[in-house]
C-alpha positions as CSV (number, residue, x, y, z in Angstrom):
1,X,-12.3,-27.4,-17.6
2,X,-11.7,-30.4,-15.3
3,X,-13.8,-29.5,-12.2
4,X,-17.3,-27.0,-12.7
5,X,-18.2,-26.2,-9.1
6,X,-22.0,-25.6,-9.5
7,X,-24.4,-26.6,-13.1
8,X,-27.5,-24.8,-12.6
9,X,-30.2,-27.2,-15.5
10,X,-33.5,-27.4,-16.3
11,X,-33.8,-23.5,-16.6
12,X,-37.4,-22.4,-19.0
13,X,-36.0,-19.0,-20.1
14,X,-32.0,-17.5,-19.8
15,X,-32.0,-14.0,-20.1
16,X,-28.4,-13.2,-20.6
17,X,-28.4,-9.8,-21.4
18,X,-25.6,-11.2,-24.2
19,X,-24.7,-7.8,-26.9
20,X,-22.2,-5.5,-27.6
21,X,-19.5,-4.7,-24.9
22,X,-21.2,-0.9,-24.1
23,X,-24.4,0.2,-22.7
24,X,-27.3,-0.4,-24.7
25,X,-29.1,2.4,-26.2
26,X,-32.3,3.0,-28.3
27,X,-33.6,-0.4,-29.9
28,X,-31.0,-2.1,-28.6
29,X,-32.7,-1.9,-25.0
30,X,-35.0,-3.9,-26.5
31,X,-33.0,-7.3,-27.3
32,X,-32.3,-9.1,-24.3
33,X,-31.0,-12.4,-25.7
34,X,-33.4,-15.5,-24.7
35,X,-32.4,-19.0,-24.1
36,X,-34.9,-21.3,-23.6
37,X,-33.8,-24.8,-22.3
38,X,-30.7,-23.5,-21.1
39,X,-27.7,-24.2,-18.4
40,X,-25.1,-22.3,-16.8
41,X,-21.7,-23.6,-15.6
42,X,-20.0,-22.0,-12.7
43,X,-15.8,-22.7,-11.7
44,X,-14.8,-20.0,-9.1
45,X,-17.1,-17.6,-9.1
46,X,-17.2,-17.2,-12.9
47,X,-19.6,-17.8,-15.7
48,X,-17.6,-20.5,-17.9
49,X,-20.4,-22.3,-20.3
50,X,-24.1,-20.9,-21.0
51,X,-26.2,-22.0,-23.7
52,X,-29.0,-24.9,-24.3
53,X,-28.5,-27.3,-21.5
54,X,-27.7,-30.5,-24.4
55,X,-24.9,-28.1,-25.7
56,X,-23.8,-27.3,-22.0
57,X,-23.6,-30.5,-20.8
58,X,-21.7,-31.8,-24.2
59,X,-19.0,-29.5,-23.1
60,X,-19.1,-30.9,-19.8
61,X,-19.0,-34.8,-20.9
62,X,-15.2,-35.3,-19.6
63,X,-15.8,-32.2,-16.3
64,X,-16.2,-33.1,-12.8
65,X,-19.4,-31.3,-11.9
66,X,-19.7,-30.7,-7.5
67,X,-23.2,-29.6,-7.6
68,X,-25.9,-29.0,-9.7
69,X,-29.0,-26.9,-9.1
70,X,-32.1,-27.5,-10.9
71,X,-34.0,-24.5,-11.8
72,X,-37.4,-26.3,-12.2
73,X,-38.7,-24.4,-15.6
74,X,-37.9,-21.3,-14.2
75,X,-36.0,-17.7,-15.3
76,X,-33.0,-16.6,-14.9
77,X,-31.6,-13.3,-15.3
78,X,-28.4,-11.6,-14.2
79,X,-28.4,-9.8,-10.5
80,X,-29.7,-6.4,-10.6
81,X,-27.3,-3.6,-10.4
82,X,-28.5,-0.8,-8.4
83,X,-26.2,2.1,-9.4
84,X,-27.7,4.9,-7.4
85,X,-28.6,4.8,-3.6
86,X,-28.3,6.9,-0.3
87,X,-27.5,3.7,1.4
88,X,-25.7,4.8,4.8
89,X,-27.6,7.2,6.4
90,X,-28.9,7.7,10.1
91,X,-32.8,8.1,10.7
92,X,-35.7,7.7,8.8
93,X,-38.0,10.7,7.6
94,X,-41.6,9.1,8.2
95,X,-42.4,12.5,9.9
96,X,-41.9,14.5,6.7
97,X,-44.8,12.3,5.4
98,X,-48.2,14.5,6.8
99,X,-46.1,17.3,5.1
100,X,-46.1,15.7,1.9
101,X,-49.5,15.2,2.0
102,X,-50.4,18.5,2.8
103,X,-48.7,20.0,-0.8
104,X,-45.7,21.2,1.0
105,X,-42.9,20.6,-2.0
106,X,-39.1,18.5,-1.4
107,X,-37.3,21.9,-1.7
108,X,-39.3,23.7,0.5
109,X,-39.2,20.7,3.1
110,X,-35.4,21.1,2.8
111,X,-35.5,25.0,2.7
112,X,-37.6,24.9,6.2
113,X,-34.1,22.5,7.5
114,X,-36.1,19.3,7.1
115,X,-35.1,16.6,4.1
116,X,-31.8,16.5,3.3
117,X,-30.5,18.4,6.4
118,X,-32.7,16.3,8.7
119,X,-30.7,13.4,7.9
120,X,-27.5,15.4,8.4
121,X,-28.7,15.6,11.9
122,X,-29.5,12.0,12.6
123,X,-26.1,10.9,10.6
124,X,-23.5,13.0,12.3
125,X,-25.2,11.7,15.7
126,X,-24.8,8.2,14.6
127,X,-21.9,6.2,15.5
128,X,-20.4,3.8,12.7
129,X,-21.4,1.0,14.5
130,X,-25.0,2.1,14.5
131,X,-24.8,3.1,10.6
132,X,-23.3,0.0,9.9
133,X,-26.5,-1.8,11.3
134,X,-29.0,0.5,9.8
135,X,-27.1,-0.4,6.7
136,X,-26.3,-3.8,6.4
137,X,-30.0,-4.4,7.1
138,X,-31.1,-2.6,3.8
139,X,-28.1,-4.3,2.0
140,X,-30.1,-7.7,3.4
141,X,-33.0,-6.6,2.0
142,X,-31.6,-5.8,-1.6
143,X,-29.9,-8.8,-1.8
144,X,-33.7,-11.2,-1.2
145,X,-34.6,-8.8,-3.9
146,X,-32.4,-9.7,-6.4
147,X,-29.6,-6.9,-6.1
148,X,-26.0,-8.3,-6.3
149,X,-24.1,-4.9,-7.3
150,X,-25.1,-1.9,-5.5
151,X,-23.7,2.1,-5.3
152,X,-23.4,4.1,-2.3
153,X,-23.0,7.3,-2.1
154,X,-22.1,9.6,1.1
155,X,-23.8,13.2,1.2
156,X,-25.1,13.0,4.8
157,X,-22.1,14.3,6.6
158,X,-21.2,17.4,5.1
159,X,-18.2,17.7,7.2
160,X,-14.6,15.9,6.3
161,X,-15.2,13.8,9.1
162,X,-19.0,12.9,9.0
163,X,-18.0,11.7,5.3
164,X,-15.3,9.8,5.6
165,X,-17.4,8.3,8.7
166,X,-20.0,7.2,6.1
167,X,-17.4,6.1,3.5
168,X,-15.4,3.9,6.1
169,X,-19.0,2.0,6.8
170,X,-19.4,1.8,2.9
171,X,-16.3,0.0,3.1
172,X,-16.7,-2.4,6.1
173,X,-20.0,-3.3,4.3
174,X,-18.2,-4.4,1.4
175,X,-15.8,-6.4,2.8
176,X,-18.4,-8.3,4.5
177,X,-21.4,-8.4,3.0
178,X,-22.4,-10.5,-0.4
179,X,-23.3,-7.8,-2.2
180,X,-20.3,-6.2,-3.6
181,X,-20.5,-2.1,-3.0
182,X,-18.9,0.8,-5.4
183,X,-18.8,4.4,-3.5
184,X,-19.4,7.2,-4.4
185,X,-18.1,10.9,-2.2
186,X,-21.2,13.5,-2.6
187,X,-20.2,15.8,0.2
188,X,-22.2,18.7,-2.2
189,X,-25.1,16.7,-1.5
190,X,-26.8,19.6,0.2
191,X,-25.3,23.3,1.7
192,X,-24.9,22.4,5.3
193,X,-26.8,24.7,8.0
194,X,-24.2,26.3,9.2
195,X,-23.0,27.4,5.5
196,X,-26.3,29.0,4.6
197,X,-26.0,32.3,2.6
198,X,-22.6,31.5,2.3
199,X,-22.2,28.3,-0.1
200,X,-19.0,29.6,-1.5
201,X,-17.3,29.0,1.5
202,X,-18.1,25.5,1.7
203,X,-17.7,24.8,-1.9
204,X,-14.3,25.8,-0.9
205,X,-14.3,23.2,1.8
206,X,-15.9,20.4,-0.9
207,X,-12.6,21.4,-3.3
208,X,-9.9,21.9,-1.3
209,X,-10.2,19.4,1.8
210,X,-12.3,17.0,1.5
211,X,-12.0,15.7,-2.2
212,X,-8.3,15.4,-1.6
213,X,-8.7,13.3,1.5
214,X,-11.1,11.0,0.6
215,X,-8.8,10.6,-2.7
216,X,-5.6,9.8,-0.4
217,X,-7.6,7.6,1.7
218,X,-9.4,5.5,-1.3
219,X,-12.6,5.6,-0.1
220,X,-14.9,6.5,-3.4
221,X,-14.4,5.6,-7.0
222,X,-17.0,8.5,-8.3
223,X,-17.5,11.9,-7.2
224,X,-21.3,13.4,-7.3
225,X,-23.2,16.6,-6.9
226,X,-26.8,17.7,-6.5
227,X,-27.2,20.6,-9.2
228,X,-30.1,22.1,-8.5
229,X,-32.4,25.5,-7.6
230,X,-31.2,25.9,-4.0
231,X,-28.7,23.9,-3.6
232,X,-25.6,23.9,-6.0
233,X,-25.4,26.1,-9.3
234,X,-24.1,24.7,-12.6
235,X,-21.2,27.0,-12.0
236,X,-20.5,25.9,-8.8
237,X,-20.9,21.9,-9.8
238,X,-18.6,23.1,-12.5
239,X,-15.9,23.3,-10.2
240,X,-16.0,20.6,-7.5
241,X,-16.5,17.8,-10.6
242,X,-13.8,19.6,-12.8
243,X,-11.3,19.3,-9.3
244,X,-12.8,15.6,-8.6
245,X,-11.6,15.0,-12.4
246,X,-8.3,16.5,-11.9
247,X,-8.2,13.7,-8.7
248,X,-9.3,11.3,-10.5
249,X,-12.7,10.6,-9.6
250,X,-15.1,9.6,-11.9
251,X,-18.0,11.7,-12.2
252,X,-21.6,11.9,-11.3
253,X,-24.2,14.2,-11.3
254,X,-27.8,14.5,-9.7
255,X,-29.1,17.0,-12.2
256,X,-32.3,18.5,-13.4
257,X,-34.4,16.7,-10.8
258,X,-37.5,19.6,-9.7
259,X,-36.1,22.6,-12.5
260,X,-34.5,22.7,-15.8
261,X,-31.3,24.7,-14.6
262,X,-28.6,22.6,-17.0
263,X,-26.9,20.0,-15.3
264,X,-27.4,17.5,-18.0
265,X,-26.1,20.1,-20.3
266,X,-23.3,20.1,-17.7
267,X,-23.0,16.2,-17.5
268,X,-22.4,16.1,-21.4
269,X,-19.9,19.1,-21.5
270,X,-17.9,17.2,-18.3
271,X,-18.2,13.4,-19.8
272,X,-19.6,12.4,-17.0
273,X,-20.1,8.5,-16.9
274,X,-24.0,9.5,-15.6
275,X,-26.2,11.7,-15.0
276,X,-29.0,11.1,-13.0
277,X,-33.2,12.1,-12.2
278,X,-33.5,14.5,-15.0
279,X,-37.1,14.8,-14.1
280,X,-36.7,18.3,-15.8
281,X,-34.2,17.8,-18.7
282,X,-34.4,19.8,-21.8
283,X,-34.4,17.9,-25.3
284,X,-31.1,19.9,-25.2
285,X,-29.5,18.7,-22.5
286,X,-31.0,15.2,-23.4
287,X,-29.1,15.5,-26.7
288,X,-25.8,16.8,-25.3
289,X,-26.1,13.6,-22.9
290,X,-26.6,11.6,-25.6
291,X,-23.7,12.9,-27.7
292,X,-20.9,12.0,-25.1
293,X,-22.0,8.7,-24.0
294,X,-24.0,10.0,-20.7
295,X,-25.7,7.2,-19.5
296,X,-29.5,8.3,-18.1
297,X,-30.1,6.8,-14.6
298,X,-33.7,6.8,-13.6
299,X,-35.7,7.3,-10.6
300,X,-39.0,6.2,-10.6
301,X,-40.0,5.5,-7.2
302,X,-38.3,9.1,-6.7
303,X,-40.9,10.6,-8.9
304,X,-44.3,7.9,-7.5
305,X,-43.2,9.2,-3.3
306,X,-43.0,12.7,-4.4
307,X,-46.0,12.7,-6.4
308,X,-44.6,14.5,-9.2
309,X,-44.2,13.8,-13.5
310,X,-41.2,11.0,-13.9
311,X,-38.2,11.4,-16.4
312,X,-39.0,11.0,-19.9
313,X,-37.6,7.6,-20.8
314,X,-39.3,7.4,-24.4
315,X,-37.6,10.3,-25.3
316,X,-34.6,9.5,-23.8
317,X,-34.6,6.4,-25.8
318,X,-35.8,7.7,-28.8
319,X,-32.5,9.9,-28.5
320,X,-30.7,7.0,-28.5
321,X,-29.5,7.7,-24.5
322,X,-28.1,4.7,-22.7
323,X,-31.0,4.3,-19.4
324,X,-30.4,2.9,-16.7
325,X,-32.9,2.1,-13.5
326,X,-32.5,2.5,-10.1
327,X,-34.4,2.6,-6.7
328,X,-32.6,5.8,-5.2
329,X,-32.8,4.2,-2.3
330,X,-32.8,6.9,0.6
331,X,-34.6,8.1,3.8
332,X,-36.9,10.4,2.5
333,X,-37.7,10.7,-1.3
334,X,-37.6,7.1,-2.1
335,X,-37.4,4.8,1.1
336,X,-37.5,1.3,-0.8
337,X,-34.4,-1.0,-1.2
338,X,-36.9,-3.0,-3.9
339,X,-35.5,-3.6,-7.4
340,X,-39.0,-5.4,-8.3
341,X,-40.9,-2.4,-7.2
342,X,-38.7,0.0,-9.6
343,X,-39.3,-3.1,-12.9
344,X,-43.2,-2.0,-12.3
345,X,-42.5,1.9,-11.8
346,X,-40.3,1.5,-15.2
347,X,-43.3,-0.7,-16.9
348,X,-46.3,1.8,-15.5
349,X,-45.0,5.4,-15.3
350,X,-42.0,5.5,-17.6
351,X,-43.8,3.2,-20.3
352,X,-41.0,0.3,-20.9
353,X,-41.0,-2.9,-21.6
354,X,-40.0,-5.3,-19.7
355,X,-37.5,-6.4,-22.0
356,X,-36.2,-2.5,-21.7
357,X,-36.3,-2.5,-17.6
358,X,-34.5,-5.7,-17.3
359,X,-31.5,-4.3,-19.9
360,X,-31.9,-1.1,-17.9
361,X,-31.3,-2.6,-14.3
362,X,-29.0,-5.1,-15.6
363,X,-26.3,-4.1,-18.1
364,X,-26.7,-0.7,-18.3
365,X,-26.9,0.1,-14.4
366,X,-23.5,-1.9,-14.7
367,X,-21.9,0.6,-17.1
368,X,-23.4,3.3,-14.9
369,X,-20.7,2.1,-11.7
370,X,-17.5,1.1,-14.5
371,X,-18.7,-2.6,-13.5
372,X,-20.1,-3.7,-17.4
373,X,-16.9,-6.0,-18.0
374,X,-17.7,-7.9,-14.7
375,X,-21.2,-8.2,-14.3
376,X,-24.9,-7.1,-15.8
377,X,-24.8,-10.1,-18.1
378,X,-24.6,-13.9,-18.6
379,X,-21.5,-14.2,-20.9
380,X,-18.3,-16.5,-20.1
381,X,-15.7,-14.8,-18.1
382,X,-18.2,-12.7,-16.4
383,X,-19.1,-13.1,-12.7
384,X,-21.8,-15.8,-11.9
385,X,-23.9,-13.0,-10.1
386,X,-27.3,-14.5,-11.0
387,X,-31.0,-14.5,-9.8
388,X,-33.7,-17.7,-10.0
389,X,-36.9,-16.0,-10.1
390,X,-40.2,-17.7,-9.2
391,X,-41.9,-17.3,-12.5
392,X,-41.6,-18.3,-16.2
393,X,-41.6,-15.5,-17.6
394,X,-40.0,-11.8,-17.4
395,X,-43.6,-9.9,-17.8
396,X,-44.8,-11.5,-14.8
397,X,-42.6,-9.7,-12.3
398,X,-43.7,-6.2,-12.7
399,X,-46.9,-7.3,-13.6
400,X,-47.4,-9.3,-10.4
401,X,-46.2,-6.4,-8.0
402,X,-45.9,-5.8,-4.4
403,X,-44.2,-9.0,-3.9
404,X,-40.7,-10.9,-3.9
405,X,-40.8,-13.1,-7.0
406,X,-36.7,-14.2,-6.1
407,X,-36.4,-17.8,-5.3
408,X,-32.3,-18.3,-5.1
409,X,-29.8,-15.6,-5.8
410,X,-25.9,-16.5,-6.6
411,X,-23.1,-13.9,-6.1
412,X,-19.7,-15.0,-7.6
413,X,-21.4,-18.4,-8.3
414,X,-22.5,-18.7,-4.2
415,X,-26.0,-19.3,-3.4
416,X,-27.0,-16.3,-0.7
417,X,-30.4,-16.5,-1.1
418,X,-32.5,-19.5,-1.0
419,X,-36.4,-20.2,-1.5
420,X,-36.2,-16.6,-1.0
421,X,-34.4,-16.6,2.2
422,X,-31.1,-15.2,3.0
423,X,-28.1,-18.0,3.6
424,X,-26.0,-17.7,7.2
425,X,-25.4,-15.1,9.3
426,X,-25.9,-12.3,7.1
């Protein structure tokens, strides 16, 4: 090393997430690596000394070092990974709220054309430029919460070219924004209204035209459906992720989210890399999850809007699943880009530590998206995708909620977010 472009000093706590090269399970969740007194050097974008600051800056004696950043006593921890959100979507869905509050349940919402298929509406009307905005102003607000890694999935289309219309934003958002985006195709998001009674027919449409295109065209890494009582049967999720594997998608799957109908059971039997909500999921389904590496990615702000029991994380880690945390961020059933809100929603409903949120929204979210070897930890040769929070200690983030606790956020070593404002013209 000859030249480190950024030192960041003086930092209280390091939480570097440091372990085994796999999603964390069971204890393991548990051990989150601590360096106190620490430093982290940064040469083009990557991670390439960590450890007490003395030890750091031995290494450093004969470097050239650009800038240095003084933490000022505070934490550090690597940027969250968000590996499950609605991101590009017209509308909002405020108007659904009354009917919320009247009893009036998410499937039956959707059943009456609303939800789901309200969005549908306000998404095919949009034009890219217009979903691009609505967009890119949620990425902003993820990234002054501490999200440097984030998935997006489509789903709002439900026609070949309302996807790829979503997808193509997905991908103009990457190339421009910090935060770096991994997407996701879900045109069985929902059974479009002008395929109701008749889902085989667009199951059909999911297999045969628009899984091949959006392959051809590159637009998605991972392939996801929404199993589920009124929507798409295990049998019929069977097929479209058995024809995305054949493509070579990897897979997804929102499963067991209001009823226990067997898509986790499905998620094991397929490998998928996660399955995700499980609000309802058996101890059998758990298991079968468990057995083939399914990592577990939780919703709890899903669970607080819709006013309803949240996953069983203590079970899932007492089967020694892999969890991962995420905000689901969408227009209706969870409308909140905040990463900080989810830490207390893990802490208070699903009954983690904080030591297990922060592996869960870190490392294991990584593995969730394929992204574990480049980010979701402070290790040399990873990116320097890191967050300064305000505070000296983890516990007070989700204990102090309804706040931004982020004071400076690096992506690929670049500061983007400063005393807890964003950098340029974002």
């Amino acid at each position: 090393m000859k030249t480190i472009d950024r030192l960041i000093y003086e930092i209280g706590k390091l939480y570097t997430l440091r372990g085994p090269a796999r999603p964390r399970s069971g204890s393991e969740m548990q051990e989150v690596s601590v360096i106190e007194n620490a430093a982290i050097a940064i040469a083009q974008g990557q991670i390439v000394a960590v450890g007490k600051e003395e030890e750091v800056r031995q290494q450093l004696k004969d470097t050239t070092i650009v800038e240095e950043l003084n933490a000022k006593g505070r934490i550090v921890t690597p940027g969250f990974v968000d590996p499950h959100t609605h991101l590009v979507h017209g509308g909002s869905r405020e108007h659904e709220l009354s009917l919320k509050l009247q009893g009036v349940s998410y499937l039956d919402i959707l059943a009456q054309g609303g939800g789901i298929l309200s969005t549908v509406r306000s998404t095919r009307q949009a034009t890219e430029e217009e979903l691009y905005r609505q967009a890119k102003k949620s990425l902003d607000r993820m990234l002054i919460l501490g999200a440097t890694t984030v998935e997006a999935k489509s789903g709002y289309g439900l026609t070949l070219t309302n996807e790829l219309k979503q997808l193509r934003v997905a991908k103009m958002l990457n190339e421009r924004h910090p935060i770096e985006l991994v997407s996701t195709f879900m045109g069985a998001h929902a059974i479009p209204e002008e395929y109701k009674g008749d889902s085989e027919a667009f199951v059909q449409i999911v297999i045969e035209e628009m899984l091949p295109e959006v392959k051809a065209r590159g637009l998605a890494e991972f392939c996801d459906v929404f199993c589920e009582k009124g929507v798409f049967t295990v049998e019929e999720s069977r097929r479209i992720l058995t024809a995305a594997q054949k493509l070579g998608f990897g897979l997804k799957i929102h499963a067991d989210e209001i009823e226990s109908l067997g898509g986790a059971e499905l998620a094991g039997e397929l490998n998928c890399i996660s399955a995700e909500h499980l609000l309802a999921a058996s101890d059998k389904g758990l298991q079968a999850m468990a057995d083939h590496g399914v990592i577990a990615v939780c919703l709890p702000a899903t669970s607080f809007n819709l006013g309803v029991s949240p996953a069983r994380v203590r079970r899932m880690i007492e089967l020694n699943l892999a969890v991962a945390l995420s905000t689901d961020y969408n227009p209706g059933s969870s409308p909140t880009e905040s990463p900080q809100m989810v830490m207390t929603l893990g802490c208070l409903q699903l009954k983690m530590t904080p030591e297990e949120v922060l592996t869960a929204m870190t490392i294991n979210a990584a593995y969730a998206i394929n992204r574990g070897k480049q980010v979701g930890s402070i290790e040399i040769g990873k990116q320097a995708d890191l967050v300064i929070f305000d505070t000296t200690n983890l516990a007070y983030i989700p204990y102090h909620f309804g706040i931004n606790h982020v004071d400076t956020v690096l992506k690929k070593g670049d500061i983007v977010v400063q005393r807890g404002q964003l950098l340029g013209n974002r």
